[in-house]
Backbone as ProteinMPNN parsed JSONL, in Angstrom:
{"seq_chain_A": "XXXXXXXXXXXXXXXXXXXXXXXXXXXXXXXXXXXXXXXXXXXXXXXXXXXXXXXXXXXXXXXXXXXXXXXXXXXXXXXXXXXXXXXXXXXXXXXXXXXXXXXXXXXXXXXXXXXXXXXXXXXXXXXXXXXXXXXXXXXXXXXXXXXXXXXXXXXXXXXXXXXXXXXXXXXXXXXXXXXXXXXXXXXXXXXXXXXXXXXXXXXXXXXXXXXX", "coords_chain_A": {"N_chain_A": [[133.344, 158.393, 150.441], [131.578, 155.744, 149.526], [132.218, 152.22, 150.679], [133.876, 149.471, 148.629], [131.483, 146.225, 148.164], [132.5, 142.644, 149.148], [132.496, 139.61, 148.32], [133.785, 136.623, 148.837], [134.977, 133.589, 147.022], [136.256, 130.695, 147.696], [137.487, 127.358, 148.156], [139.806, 126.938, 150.45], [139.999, 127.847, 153.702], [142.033, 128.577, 154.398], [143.067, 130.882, 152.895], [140.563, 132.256, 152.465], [140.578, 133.475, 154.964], [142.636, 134.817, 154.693], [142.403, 136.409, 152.825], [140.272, 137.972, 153.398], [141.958, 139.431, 155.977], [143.066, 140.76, 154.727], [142.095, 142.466, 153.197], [140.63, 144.018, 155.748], [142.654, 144.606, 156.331], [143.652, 146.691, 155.051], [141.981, 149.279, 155.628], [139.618, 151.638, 155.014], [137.568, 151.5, 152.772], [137.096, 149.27, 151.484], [135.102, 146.017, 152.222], [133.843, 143.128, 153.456], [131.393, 141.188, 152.805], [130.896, 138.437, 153.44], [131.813, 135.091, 152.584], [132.492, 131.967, 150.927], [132.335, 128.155, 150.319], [132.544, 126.912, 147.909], [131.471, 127.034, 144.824], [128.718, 126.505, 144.171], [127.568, 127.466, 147.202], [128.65, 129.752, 147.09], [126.971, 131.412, 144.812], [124.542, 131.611, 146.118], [124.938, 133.336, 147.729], [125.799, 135.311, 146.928], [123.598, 135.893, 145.373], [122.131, 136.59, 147.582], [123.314, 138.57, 149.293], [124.294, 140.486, 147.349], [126.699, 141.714, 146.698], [129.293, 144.439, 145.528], [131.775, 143.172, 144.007], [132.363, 139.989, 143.497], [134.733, 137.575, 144.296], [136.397, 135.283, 142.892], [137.415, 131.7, 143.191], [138.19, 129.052, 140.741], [138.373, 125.808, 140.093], [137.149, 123.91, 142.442], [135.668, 121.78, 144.746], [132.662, 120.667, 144.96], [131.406, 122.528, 143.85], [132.314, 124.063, 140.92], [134.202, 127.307, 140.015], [133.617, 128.495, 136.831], [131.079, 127.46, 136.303], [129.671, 128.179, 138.308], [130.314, 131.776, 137.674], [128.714, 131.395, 135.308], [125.858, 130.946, 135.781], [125.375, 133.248, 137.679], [125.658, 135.056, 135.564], [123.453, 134.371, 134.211], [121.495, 134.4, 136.205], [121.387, 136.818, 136.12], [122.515, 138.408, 138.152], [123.855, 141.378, 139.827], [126.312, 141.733, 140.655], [130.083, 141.898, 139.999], [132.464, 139.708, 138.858], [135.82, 138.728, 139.611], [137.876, 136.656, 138.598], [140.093, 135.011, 141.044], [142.849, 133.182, 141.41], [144.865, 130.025, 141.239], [145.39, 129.185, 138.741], [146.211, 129.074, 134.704], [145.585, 128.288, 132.546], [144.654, 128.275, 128.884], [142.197, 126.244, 129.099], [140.975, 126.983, 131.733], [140.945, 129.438, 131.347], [140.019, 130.692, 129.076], [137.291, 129.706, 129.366], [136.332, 130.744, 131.798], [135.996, 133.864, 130.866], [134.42, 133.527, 129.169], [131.802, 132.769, 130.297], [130.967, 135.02, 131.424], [133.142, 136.108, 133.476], [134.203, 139.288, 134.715], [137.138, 140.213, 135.38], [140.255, 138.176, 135.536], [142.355, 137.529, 137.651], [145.742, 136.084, 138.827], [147.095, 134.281, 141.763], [149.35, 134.705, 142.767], [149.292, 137.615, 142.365], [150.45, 140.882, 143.306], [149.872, 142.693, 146.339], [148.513, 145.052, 145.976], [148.055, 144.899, 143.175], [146.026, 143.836, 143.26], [143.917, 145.152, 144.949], [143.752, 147.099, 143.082], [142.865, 145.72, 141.194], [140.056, 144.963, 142.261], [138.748, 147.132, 142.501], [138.851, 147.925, 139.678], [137.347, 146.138, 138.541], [134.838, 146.798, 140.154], [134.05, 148.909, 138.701], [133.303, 147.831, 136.523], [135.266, 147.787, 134.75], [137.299, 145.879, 132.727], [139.632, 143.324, 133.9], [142.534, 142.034, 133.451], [145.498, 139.74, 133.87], [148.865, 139.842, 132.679], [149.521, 137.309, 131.648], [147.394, 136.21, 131.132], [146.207, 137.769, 129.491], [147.861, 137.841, 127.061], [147.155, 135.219, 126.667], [144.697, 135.042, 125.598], [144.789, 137.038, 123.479], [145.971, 135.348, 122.113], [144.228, 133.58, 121.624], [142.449, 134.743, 120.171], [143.339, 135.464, 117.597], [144.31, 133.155, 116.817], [143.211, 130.541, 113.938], [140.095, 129.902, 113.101], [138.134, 127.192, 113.551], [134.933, 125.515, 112.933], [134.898, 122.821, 113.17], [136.662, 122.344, 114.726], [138.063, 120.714, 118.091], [137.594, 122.868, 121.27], [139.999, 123.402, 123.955], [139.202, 122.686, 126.19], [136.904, 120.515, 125.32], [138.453, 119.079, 123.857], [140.36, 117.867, 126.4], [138.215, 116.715, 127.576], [137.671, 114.612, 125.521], [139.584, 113.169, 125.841], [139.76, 112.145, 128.286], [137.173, 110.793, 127.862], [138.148, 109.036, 126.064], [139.871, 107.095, 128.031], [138.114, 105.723, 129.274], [135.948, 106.915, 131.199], [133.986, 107.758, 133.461], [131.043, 109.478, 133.148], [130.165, 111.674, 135.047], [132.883, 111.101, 136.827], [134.452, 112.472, 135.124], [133.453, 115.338, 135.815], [134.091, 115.747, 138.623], [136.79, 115.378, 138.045], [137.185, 117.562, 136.426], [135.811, 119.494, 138.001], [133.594, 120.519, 137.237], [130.061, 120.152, 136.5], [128.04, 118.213, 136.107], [126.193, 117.904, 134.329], [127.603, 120.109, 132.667], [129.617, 118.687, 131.412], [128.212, 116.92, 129.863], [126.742, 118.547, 128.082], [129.189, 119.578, 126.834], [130.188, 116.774, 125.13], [128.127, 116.78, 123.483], [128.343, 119.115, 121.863], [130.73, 118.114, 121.523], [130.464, 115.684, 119.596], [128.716, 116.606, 117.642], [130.773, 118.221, 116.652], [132.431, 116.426, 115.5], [130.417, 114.622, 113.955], [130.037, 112.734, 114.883], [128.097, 109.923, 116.808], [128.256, 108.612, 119.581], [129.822, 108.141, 122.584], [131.551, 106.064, 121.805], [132.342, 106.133, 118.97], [133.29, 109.144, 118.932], [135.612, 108.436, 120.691], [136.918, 106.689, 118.403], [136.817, 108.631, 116.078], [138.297, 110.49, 117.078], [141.48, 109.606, 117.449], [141.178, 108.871, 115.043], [141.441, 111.434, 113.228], [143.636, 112.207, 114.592], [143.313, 114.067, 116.915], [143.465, 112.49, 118.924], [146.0, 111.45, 120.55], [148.37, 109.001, 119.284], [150.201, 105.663, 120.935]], "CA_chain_A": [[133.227, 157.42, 149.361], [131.229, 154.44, 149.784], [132.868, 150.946, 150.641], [133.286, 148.547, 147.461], [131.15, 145.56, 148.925], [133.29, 142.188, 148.661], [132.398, 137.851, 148.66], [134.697, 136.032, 148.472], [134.368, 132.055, 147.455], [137.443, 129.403, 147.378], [137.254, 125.88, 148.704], [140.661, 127.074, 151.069], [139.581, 128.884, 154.188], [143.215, 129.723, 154.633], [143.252, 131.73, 151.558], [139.304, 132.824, 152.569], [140.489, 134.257, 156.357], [143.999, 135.591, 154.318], [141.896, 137.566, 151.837], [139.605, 139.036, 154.742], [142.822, 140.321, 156.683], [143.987, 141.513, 154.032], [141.019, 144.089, 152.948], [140.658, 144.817, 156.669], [144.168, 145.531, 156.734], [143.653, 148.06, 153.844], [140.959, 150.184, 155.949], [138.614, 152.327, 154.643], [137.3, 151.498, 150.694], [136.892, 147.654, 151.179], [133.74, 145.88, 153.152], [134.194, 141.762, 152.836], [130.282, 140.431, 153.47], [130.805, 136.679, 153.43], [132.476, 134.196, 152.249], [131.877, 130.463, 150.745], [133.727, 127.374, 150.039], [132.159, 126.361, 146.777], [130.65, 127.763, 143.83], [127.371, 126.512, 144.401], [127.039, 128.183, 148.02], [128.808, 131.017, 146.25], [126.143, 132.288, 144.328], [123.326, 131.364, 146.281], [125.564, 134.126, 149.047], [125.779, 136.34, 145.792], [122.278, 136.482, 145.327], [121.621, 137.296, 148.611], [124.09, 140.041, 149.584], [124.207, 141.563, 146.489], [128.031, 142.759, 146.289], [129.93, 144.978, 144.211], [132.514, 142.511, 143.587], [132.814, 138.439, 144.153], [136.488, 137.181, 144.19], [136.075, 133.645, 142.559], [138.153, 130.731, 142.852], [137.815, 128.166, 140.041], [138.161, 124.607, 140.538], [136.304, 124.037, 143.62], [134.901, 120.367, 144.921], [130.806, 120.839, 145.229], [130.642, 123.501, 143.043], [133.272, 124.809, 140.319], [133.801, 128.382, 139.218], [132.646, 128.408, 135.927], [129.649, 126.73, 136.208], [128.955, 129.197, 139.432], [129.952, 132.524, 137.164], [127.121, 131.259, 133.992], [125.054, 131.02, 136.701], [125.342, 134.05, 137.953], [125.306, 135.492, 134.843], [121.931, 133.589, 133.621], [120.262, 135.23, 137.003], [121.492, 139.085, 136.284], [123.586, 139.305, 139.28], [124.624, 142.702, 139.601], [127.664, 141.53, 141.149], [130.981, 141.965, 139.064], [133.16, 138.614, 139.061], [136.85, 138.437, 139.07], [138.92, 135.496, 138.905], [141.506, 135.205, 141.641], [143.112, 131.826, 141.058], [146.268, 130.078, 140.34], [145.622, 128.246, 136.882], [146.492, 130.563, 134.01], [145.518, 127.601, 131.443], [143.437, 128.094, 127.813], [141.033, 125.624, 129.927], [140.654, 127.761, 132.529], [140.685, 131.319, 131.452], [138.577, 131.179, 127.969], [136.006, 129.493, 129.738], [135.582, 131.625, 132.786], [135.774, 135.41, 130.313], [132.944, 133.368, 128.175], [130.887, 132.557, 131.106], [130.761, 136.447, 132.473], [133.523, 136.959, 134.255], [134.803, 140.953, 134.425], [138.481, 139.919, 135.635], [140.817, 137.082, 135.584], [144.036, 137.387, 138.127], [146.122, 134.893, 139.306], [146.602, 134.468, 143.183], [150.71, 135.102, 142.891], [149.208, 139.088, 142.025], [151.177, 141.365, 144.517], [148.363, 143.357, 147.287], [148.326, 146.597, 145.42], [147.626, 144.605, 142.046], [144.664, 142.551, 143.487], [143.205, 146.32, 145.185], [143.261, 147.623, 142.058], [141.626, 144.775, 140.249], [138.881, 144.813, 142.539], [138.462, 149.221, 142.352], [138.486, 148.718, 138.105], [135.866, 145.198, 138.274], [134.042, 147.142, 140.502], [133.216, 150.431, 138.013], [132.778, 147.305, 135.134], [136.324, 147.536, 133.792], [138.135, 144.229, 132.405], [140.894, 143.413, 134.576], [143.62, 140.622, 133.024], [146.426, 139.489, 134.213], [149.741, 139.712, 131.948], [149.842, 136.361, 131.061], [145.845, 135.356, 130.936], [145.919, 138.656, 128.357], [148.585, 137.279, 126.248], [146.848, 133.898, 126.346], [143.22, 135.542, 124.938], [144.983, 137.745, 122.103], [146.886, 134.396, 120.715], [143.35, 132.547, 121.249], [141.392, 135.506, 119.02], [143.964, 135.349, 116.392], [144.165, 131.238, 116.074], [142.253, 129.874, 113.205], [139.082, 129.248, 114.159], [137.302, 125.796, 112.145], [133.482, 125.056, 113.304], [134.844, 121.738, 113.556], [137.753, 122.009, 115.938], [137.233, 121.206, 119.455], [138.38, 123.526, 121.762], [140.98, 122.433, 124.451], [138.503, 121.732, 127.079], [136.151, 119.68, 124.379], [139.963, 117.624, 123.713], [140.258, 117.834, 127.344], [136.724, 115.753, 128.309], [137.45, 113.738, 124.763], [140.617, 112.713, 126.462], [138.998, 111.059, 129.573], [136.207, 109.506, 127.64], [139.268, 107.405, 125.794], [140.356, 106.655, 129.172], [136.573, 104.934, 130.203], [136.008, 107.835, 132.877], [132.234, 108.132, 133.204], [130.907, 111.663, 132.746], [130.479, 111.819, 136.706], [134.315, 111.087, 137.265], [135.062, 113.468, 134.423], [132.935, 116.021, 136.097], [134.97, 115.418, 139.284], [137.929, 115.399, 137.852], [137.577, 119.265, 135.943], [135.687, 120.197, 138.822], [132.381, 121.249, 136.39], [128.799, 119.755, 136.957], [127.774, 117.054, 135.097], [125.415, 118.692, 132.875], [128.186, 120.814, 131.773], [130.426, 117.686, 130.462], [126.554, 116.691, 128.976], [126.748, 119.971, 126.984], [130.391, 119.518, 125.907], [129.729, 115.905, 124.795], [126.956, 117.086, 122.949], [129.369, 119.53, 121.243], [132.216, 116.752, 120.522], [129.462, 114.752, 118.686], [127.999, 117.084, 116.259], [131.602, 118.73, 115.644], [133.442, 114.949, 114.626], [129.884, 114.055, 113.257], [129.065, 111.39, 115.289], [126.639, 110.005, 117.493], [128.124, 108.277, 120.789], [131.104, 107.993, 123.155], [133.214, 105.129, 121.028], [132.75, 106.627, 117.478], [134.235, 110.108, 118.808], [137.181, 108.15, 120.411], [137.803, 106.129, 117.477], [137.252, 109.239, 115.09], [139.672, 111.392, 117.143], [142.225, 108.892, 117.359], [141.911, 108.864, 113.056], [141.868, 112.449, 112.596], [144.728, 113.194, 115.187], [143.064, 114.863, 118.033], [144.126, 112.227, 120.265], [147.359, 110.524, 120.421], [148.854, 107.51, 119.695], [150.382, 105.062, 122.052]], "C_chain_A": [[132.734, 156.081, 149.916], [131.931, 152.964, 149.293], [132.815, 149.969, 149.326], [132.931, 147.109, 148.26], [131.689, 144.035, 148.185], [132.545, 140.506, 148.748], [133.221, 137.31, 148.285], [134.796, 134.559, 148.392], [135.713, 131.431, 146.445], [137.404, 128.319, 148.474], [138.852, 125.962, 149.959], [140.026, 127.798, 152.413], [140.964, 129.382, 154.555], [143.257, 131.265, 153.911], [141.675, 132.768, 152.033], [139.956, 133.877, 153.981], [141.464, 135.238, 155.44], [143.494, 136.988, 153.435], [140.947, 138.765, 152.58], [140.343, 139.725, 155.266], [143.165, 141.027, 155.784], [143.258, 143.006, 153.303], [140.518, 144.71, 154.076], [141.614, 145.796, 156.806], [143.839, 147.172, 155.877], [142.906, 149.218, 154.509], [139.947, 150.449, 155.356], [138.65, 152.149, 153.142], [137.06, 149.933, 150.281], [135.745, 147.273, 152.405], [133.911, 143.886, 152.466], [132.486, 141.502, 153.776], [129.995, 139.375, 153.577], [131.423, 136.179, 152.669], [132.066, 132.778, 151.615], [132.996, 129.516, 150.33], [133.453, 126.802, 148.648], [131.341, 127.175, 145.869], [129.143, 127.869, 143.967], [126.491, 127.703, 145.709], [127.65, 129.847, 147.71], [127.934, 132.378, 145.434], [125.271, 132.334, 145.002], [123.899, 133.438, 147.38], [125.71, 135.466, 147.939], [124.676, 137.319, 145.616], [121.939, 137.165, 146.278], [122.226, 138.366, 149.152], [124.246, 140.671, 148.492], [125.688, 142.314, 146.288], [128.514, 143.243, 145.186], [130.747, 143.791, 143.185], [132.172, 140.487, 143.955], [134.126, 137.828, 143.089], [136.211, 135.434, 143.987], [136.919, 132.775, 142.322], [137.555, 129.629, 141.513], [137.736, 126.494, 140.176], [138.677, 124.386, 141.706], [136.062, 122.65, 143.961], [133.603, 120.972, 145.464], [130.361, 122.058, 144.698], [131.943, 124.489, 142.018], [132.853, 126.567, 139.957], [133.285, 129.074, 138.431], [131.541, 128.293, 136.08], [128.606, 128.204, 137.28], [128.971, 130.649, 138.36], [128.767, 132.393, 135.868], [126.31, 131.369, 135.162], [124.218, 132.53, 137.101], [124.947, 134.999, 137.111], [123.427, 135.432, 133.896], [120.792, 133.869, 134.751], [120.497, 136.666, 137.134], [121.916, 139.474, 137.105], [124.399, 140.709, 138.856], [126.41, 143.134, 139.838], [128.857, 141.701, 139.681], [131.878, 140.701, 139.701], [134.312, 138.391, 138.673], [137.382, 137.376, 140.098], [140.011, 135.601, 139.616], [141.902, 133.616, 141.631], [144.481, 131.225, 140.683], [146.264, 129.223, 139.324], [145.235, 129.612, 136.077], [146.53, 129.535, 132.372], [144.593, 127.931, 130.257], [141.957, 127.285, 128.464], [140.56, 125.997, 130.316], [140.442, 128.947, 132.099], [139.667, 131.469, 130.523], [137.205, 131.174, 128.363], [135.364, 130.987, 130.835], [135.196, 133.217, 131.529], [134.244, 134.462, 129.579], [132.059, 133.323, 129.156], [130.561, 134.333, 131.301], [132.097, 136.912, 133.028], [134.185, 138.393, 133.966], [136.386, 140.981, 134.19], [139.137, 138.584, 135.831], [142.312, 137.396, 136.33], [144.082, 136.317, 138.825], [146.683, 135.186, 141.042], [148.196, 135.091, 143.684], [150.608, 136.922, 142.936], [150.096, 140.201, 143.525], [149.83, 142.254, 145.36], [148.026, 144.127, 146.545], [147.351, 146.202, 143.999], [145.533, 144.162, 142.258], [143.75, 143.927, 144.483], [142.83, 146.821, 144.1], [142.202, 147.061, 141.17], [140.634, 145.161, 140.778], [138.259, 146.422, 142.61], [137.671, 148.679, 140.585], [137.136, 147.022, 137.905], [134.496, 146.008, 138.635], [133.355, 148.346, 139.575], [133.39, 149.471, 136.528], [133.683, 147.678, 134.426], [137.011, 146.115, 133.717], [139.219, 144.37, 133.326], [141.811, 141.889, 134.272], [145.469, 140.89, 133.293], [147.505, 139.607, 133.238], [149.556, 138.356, 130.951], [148.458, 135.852, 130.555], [145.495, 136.547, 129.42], [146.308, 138.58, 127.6], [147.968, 135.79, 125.543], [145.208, 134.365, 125.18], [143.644, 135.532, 123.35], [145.723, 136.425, 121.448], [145.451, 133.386, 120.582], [142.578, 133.436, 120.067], [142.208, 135.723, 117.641], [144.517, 133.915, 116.299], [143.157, 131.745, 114.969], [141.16, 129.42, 113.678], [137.926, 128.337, 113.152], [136.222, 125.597, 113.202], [133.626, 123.309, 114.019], [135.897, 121.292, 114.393], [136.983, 121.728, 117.273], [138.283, 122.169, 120.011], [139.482, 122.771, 122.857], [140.199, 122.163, 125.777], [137.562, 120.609, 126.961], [137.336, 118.285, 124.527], [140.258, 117.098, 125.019], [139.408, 116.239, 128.219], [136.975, 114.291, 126.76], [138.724, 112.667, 125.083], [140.248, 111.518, 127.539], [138.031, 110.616, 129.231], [136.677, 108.136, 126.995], [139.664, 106.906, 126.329], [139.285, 105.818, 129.861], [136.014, 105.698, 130.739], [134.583, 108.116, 131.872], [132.265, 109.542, 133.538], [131.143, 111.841, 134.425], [131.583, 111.988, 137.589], [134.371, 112.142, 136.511], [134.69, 114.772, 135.198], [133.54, 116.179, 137.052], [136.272, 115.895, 139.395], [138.37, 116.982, 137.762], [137.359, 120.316, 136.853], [133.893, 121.464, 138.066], [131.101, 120.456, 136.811], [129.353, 118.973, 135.515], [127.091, 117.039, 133.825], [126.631, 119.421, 131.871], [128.943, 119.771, 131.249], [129.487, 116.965, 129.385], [126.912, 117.01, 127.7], [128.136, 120.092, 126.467], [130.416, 117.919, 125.059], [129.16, 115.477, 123.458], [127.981, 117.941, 121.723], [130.288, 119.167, 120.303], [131.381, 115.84, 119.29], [128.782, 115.553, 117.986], [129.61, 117.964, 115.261], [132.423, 117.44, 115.122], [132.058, 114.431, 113.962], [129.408, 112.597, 113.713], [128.495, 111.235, 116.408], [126.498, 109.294, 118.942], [129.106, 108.445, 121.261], [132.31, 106.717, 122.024], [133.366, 105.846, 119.573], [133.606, 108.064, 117.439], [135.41, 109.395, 119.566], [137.523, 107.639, 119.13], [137.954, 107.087, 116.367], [138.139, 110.395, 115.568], [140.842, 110.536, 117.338], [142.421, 109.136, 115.394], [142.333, 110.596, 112.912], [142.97, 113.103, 113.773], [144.949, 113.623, 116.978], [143.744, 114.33, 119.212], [145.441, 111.574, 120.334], [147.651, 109.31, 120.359], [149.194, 107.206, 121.008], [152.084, 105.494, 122.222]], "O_chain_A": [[133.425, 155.406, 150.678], [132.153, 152.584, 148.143], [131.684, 149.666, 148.948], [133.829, 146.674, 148.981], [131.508, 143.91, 146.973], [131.825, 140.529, 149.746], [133.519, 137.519, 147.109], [134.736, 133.989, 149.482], [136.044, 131.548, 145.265], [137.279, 128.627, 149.66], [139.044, 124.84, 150.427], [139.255, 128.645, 151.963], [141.084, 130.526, 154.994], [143.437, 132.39, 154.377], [141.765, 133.99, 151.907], [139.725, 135.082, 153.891], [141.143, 136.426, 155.406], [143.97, 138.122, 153.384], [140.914, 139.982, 152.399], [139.93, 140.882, 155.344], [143.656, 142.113, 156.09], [143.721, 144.111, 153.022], [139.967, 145.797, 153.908], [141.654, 146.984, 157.128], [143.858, 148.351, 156.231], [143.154, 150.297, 153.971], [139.205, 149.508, 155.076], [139.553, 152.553, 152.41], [136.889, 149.479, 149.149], [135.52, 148.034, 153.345], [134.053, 143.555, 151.289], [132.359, 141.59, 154.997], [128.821, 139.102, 153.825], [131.745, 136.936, 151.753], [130.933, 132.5, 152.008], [134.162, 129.813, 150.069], [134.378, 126.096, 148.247], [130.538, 127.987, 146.329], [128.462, 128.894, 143.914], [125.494, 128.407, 145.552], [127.104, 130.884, 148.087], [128.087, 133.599, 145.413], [124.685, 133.379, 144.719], [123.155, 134.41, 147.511], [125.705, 136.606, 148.402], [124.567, 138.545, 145.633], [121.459, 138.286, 146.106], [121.444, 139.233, 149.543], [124.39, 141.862, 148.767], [125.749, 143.42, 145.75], [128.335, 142.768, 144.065], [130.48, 143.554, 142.007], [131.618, 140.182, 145.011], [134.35, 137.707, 141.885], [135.894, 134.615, 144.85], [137.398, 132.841, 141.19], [136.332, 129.507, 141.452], [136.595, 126.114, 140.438], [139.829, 124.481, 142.128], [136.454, 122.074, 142.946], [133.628, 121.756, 146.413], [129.279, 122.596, 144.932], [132.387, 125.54, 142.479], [131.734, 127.024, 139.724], [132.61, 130.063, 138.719], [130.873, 129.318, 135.948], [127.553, 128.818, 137.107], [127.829, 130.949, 138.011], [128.038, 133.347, 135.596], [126.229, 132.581, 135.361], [123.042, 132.856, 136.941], [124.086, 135.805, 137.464], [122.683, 136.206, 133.294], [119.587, 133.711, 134.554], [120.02, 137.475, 137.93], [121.964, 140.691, 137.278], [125.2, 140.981, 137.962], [127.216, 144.014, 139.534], [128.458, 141.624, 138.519], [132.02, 140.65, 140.923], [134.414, 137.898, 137.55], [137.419, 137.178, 141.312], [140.975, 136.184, 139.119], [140.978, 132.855, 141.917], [145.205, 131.83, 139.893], [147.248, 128.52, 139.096], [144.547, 130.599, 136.338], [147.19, 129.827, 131.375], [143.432, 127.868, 130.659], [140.828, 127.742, 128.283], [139.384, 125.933, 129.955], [139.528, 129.547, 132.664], [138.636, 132.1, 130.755], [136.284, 131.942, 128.087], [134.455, 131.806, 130.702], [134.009, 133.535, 131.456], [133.124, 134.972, 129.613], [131.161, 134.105, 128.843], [129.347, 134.516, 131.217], [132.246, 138.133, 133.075], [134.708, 138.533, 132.86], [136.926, 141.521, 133.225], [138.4, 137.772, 136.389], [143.324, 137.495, 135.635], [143.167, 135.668, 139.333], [146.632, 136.34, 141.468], [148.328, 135.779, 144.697], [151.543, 137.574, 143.399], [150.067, 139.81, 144.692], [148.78, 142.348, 144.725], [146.842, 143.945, 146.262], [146.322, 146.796, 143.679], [144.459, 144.224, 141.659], [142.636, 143.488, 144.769], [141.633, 147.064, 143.951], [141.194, 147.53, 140.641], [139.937, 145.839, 140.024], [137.053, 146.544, 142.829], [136.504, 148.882, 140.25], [136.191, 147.067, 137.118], [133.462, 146.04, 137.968], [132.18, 148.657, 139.768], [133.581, 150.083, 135.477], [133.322, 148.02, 133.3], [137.179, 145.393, 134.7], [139.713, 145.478, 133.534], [141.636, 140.846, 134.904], [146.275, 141.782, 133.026], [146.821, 139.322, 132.255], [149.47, 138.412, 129.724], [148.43, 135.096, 129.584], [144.727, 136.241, 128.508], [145.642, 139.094, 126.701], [148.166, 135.348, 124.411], [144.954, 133.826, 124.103], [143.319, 134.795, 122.42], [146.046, 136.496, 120.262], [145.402, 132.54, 119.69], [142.129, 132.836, 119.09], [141.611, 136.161, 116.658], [145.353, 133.767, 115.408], [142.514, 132.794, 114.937], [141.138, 128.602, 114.597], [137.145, 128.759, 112.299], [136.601, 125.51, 114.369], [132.943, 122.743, 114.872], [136.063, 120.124, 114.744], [135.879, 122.148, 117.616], [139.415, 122.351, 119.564], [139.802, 121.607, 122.616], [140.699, 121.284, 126.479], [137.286, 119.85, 127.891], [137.243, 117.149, 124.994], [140.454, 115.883, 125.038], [139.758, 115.312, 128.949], [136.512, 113.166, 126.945], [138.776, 111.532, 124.611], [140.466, 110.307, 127.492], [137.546, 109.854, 130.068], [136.267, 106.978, 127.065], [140.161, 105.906, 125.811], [139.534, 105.259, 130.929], [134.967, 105.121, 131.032], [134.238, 108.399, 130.724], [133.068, 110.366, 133.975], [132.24, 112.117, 134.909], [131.595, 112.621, 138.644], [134.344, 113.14, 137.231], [135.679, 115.495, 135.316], [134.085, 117.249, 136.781], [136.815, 116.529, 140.299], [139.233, 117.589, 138.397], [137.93, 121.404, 136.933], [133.436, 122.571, 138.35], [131.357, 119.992, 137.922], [130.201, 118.993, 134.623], [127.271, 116.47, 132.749], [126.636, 119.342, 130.643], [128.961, 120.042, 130.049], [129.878, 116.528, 128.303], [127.228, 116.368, 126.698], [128.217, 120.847, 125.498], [130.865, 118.173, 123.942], [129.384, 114.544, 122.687], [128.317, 117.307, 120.722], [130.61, 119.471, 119.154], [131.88, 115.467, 118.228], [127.85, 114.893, 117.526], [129.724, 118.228, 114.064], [133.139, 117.672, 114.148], [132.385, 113.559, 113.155], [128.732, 111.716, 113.182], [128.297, 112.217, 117.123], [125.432, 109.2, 119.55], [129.82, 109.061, 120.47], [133.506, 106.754, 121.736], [134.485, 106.081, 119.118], [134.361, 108.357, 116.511], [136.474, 109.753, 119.061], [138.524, 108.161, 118.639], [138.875, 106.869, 115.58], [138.669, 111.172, 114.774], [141.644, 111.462, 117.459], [143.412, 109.442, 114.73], [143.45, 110.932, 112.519], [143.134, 114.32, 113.854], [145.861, 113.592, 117.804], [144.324, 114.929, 120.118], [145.312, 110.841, 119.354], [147.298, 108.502, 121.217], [148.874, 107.853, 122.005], [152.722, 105.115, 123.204]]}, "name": "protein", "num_of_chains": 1, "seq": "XXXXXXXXXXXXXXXXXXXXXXXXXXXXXXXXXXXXXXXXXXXXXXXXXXXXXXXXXXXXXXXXXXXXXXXXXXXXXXXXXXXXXXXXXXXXXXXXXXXXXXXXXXXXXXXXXXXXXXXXXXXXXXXXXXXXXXXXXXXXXXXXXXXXXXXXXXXXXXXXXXXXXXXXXXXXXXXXXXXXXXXXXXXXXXXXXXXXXXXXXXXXXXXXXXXX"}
């Protein structure tokens, strides 16, 4: 049976050497071909080795998760992409399954769990965690209004009431700058208006953001 071929990219190299011993340890049925510390050099290491699997951390400094799985997805990588990670937030998880990814586990998963994930990503089965699968099925049965934002929209509309230039915000989530652009862009056609002060002052009226 041929090796499932592995990349693995988190901004830790503890966690990067820990995840290598740990599919050596396993023997025969795992193959780890590189590694990266950021999303960005992530895919580029994607593209070029071509693996079955890539094991993706999410917020990254010089290149977030997200941003790296659309990516990936928007050049046809053949690769399959599961989330190993420890945020298990609406922030975090909706985004990454919308971007592409196959799987979403969290990094607490016990060895056996986190073998298996990467066996059922690899033959293009979903692989979710308990709690990230619980979090989906209560997001696909919410209400869903055209004009809500979502909670990473409330998120970025949060730190633009705070001053925080897109660049810090970008920073902060750990997303490119374009992508806070393109949520921005978003917040202002779903409140109906047309710059940074009119969506704080119209989520402040209708709620979204909080008093003092």
């Amino acid at each position: 049976m041929t090796d499932i071929t592995l990349l693995i990219v988190d901004d830790h190299p503890v966690v990067r050497d820990g995840l290598r011993g740990m599919f050596a340890a396993e023997g025969s049925g795992f193959r780890v071909l590189g590694d990266a510390p950021d999303g960005v050099r992530g895919v580029e290491l994607a593209l070029e080795l071509d693996p079955d699997v890539v094991l993706m951390d999410l917020r990254m400094p010089g290149g977030g998760g997200v941003d790296a799985i659309a990516e990936l997805t928007r050049r046809g990588a053949r690769s399959r992409v599961l989330v190993l990670t420890t945020y298990d937030t609406d922030t975090d998880t909706l985004p990454a399954i919308e971007a592409g990814a196959t799987g979403y586990l969290l990094k607490d998963a016990p060895r056996e769990e986190l073998f298996a994930a990467v066996r059922a990503a690899a033959s293009g089965r979903t692989v979710l965690s308990p709690t990230v699968a619980s979090r989906l099925v209560t997001a696909v049965r919410a209400p869903v209004s055209d004009s809500a934002l979502s909670a990473r929209e409330g998120e970025i509309l949060a730190l633009v009431a705070k001053g925080t230039a897109n660049r810090a915000i970008a920073a902060e989530l750990f997303i490119s700058e374009a992508t806070v652009k393109t949520h921005l862009t978003h917040i202002y056609a779903k409140l109906g208006v047309k710059d940074r002060a009119a969506a704080v002052a119209t989520g402040y009226d209708r709620g979204i953001l909080g008093g003092a």
